[in-house]
N, C-alpha and C positions, 0 to 999 in steps of 0.2 A: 225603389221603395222608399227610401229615406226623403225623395224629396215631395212627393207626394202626401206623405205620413206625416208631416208637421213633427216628427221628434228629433232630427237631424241636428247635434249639436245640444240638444235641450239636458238640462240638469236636475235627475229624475233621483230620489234620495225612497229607498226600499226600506222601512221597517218591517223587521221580518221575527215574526212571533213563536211561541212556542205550541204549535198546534200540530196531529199527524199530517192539516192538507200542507206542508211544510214540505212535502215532496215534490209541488208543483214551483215551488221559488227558482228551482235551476232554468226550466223551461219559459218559465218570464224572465229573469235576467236575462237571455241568451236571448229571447224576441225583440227585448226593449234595446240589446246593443246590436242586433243586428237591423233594428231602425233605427240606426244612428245615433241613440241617448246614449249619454255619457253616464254612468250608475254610479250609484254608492248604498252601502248599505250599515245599520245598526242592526242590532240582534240582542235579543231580552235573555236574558238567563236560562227560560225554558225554549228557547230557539235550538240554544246551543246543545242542549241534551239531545235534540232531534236527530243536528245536521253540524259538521262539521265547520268553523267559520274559514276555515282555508279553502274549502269546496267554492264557497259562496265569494272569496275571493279572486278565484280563480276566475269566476266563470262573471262577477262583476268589472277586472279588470282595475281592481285598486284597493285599498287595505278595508277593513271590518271593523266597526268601530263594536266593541262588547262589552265594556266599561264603563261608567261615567268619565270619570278621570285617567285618559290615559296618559303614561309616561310624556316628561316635554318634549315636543318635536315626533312624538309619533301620531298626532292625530290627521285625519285625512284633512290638510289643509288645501283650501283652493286661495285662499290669498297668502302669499309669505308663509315665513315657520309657524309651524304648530305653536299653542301655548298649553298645551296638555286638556284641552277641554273642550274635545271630539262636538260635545253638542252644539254647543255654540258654532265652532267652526262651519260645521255640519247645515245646522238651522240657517244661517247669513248663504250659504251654497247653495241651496235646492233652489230651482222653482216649481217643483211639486214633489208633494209626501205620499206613500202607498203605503199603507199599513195590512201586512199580511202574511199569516192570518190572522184577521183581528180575532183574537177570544174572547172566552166572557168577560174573563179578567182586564185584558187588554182594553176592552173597548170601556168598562166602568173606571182605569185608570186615567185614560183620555178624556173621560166628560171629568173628570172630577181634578184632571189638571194636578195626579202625582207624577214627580217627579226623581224616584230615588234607582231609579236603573236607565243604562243611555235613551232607550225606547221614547218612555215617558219625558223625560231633559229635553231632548232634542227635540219630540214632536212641540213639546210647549216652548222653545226656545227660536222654536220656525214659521213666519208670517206666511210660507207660501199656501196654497189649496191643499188641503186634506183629503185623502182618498181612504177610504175606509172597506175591505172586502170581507165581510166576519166569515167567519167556520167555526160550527161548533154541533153537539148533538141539539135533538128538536127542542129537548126539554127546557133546555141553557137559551138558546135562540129565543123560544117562546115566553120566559117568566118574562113579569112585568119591572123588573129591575134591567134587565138588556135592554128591553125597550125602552125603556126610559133615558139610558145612558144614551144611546143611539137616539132619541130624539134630540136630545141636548145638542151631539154634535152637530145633527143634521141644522139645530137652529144655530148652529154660528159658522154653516156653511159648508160644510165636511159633506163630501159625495159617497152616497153609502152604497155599495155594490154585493147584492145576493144577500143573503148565502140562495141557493136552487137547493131543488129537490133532488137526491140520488142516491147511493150507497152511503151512510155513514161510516166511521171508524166501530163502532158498535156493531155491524153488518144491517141494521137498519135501514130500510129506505124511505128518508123521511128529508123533511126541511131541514138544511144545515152545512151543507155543500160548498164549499170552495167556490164562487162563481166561475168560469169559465178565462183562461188566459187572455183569449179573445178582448174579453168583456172588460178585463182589468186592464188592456191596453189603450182600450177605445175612453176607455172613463179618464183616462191620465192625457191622453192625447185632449179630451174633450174637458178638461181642467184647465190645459196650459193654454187653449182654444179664448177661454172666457177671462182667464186670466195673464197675458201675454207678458214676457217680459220685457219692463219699460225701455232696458236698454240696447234689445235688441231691432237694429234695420230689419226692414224687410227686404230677402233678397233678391233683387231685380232681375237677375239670372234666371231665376227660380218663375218659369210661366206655372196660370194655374193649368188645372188639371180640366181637360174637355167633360169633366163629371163633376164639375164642380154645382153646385146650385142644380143639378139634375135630378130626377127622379128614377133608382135603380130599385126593381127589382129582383128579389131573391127566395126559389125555393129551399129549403130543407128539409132534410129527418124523411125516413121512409112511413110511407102510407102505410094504416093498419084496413083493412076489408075483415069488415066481424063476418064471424061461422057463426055465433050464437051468442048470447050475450055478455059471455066471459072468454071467447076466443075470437083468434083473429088471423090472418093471414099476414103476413108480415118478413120483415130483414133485417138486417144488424146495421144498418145505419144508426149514426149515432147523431147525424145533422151538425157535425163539428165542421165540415167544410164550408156549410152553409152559412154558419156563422159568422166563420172566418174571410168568408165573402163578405160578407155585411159590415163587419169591421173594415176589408180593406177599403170597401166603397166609402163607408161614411169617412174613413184620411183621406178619400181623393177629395172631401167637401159635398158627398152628393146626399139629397136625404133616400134613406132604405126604407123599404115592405118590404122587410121579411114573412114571408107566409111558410109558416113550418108544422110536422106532423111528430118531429121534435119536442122534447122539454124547452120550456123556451126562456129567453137567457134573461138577467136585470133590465130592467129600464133603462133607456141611453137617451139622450139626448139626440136629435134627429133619426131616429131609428123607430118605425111603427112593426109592430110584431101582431101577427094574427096567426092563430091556432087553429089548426084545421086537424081530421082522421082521415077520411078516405080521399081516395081519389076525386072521386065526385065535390067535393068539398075542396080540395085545394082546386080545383078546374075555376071553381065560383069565386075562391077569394082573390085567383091570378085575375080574372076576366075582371073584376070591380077596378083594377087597378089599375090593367095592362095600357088602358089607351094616354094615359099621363106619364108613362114610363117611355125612357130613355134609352135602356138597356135591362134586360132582363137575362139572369145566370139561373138556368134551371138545374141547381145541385139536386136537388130532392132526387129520393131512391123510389119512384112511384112504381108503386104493384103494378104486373102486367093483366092480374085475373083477379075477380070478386066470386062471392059466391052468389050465385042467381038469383037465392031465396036462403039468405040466413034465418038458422032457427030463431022461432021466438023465444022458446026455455032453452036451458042449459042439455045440450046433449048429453047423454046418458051412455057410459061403456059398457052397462049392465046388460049383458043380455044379446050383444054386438060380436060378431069375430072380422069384421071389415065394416070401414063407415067409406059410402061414395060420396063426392059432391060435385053438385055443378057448375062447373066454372064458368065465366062470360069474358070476355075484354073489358078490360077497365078504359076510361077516354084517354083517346093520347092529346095528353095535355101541350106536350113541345110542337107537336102538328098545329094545334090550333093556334100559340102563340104564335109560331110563324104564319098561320094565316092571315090572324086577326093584328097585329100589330101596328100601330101608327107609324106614317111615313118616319124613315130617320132613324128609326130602333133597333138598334142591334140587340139576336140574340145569341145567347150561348147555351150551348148543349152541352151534355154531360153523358158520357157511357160508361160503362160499368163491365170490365172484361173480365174474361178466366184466363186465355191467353196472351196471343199476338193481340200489339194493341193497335198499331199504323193501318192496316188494310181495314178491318170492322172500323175503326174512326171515319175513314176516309168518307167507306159506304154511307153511313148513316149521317155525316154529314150533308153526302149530296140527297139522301131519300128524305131528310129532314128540311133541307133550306137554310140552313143556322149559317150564321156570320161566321163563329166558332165552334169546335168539339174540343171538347177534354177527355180526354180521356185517361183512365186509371182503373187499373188492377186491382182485383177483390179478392184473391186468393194469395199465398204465399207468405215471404215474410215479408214481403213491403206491400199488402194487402192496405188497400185506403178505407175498408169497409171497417165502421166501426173503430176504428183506433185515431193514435193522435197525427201520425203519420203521410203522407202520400209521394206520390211520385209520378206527374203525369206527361200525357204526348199533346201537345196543343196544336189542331191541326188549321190552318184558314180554309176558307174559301180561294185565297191564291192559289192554294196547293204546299203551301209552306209550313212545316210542321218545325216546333220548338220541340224539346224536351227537357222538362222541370224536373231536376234529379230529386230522389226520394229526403223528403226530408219533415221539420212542422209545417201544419195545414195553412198555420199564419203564411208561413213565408209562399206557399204553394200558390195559395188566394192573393197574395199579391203581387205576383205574377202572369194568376190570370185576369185580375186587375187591368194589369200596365197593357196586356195587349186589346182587353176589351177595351180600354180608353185610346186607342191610337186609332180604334175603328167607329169611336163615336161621335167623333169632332165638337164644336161649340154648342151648347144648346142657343135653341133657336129661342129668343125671349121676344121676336115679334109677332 
């Protein structure tokens, strides 16, 4: 994972803000050093009320700077002893900043370059790339004073990630969302990418990756089939694996389609996102695609049934004690990629179990054709459906099956990663 992910060794410096998405900073520190970044973090005054700075310690791997000024000799130094003044030390260390969650506050601090708590010092006291992921409610996100701060940064370079659309702290579901772990690793990877550090070799040990410069495709998010204009037939996919496919593919170097039935994630750099509902519709955006692809991980949770003839108006309970509907087959879409695929293309499959997972893998791999199955559990409590979670069985075409212990989706996807790259070899550039 590390050596594929381009953050192995790299000096990733977390400001971490006073917002409720303040829940999700354990689970990014824990991604970024389990791809080999080395952390550190600062924490604003309204951080600390949130979350403990020994938590964040812990789980960074080295001390919390909370202060401007701390004591001499306790600031996180990376050259020699402390001189009591964390930012600076701090600033001169990173080669890249993650500010999250940026607030409204936070991010109007940043454009306007205060400085009187460590947050602000240190962001302004540090030449590396700025990474910006805000969260906030819709209203805050939308005035014209956010925006403006956020443009400022963005004109001096500052990478701004989300906020998405979903549950607010309010119970709203609205713009203002925490983007995605996923998304804020690919933005920091794709930071230190553009901006490398000068005095790092490259390591010659280190081959690229047979994805490199490739074209990977990735479904996500479960298909919705409307009943009638305000319902639909649907699943609790949440399209986080798919993402987290797309993130691990774009560290192997290769550009992503993502084609998803999903909310779909920030903008990234080599990453094209198309948004699809039914089945029918992601068949069409996979086939635009398929024949320049490389490799294709079909995560998506596609409906196995449509309705025949959804209502035109809104069905009515009035007056009803049972409602029938016609169901049809929706197209199977993994049959047709493996039909239609261009020479050289591996694909992978994806199964979705209530039980045993190794005998239904095996099956549907050979009724399928697929290079790979993954397979993972939707029931229980390491259920992959909808949560942040998974734990799956990766079966080949050899006949040799792995099994990826339950854990995040990040680390899950790149592992299924590592094995679809050992079956895709070099792209062919003649």
């Amino acid at each position: 994972m590390t050596g594929a992910g381009g953050l192995s060794g790299r000096r990733i410096l977390v400001h971490v803000c006073g917002g409720i998405a303040v829940v999700k900073v354990p689970e990014l520190l824990t991604t970024l050093r389990r791809a080999g970044a080395v952390v550190r973090v600062t924490m604003s005054p309204g951080a600390q009320a949130f979350i403990a700075p020994m938590t964040l310690q812990a789980l960074a791997g080295g001390p919390v700077a909370t202060t401007l000024l701390e004591p001499p000799g306790a600031a996180p130094a990376a050259l020699g002893p402390g001189h009591g003044m964390a930012h600076l030390e701090l600033g001169a260390w990173a080669e890249v900043q993650l500010v999250v969650p940026a607030t409204a506050d936070m991010c109007a601090r940043l454009a306007l370059g205060l400085a009187d708590e460590v947050v602000g010092a240190t962001a302004l006291a540090c030449p590396a790339p700025l990474v910006v992921a805000p969260a906030m409610e819709a209203a805050m996100w939308e005035h014209p004073a956010t925006r403006a701060h956020l443009a400022t940064l963005a004109d001096r370079g500052a990478r701004v990630v989300g906020p998405v659309r979903g549950r607010l702290a309010s119970g709203r579901d609205d713009i203002g969302r925490l983007a995605p772990v996923e998304a804020l690793v690919l933005a920091v990877t794709d930071a230190l990418k553009a901006a490398p550090d000068p005095g790092r070799a490259p390591d010659p040990s280190a081959p690229p990756s047979p994805l490199a410069g490739a074209l990977v495709l990735v479904t996500a998010g479960g298909t919705r089939e409307p009943v009638d204009p305000v319902r639909f037939l649907g699943n609790r996919s949440s399209g986080r694996m798919g993402l987290a496919l797309a993130v691990a593919a774009r560290r192997h170097g290769a550009e992503v389609v993502l084609v998803t039935a999903a909310p779909p994630p920030p903008p990234a750099p080599g990453l094209r996102v198309v948004e699809v509902g039914t089945a029918e519709e992601m068949l069409a955006a996979v086939r635009s695609v398929l024949p320049r692809a490389r490799l294709v991980l079909m995560a998506a949770a596609v409906a196995d049934w449509r309705v025949a003839a959804p209502a035109g108006e809104k069905l009515r309970r009035a007056g009803r004690d049972r409602l029938r509907l016609d169901l049809v087959p929706t197209p199977d879409i993994l049959r047709a990629v493996v039909a239609e695929r261009p020479p050289g293309c591996v694909v992978v499959g994806f199964a979705a179990e209530t039980g045993e997972l190794e005998g239904p893998a095996r099956a549907k791999l050979r009724a399928k054709g697929v290079d790979l199955l993954v397979a993972n559990r939707v029931v229980g409590p390491d259920s992959a459906m909808g949560g942040e979670g998974a734990g799956v069985l990766i079966v080949g075409a050899d006949g040799v099956g792995r099994r990826v212990p339950f854990g995040p989706k990040s680390e899950v996807a790149a592992a299924i990663l590592d094995a679809a790259a050992r079956l895709a070899g070099p792209p062919d550039h003649g």
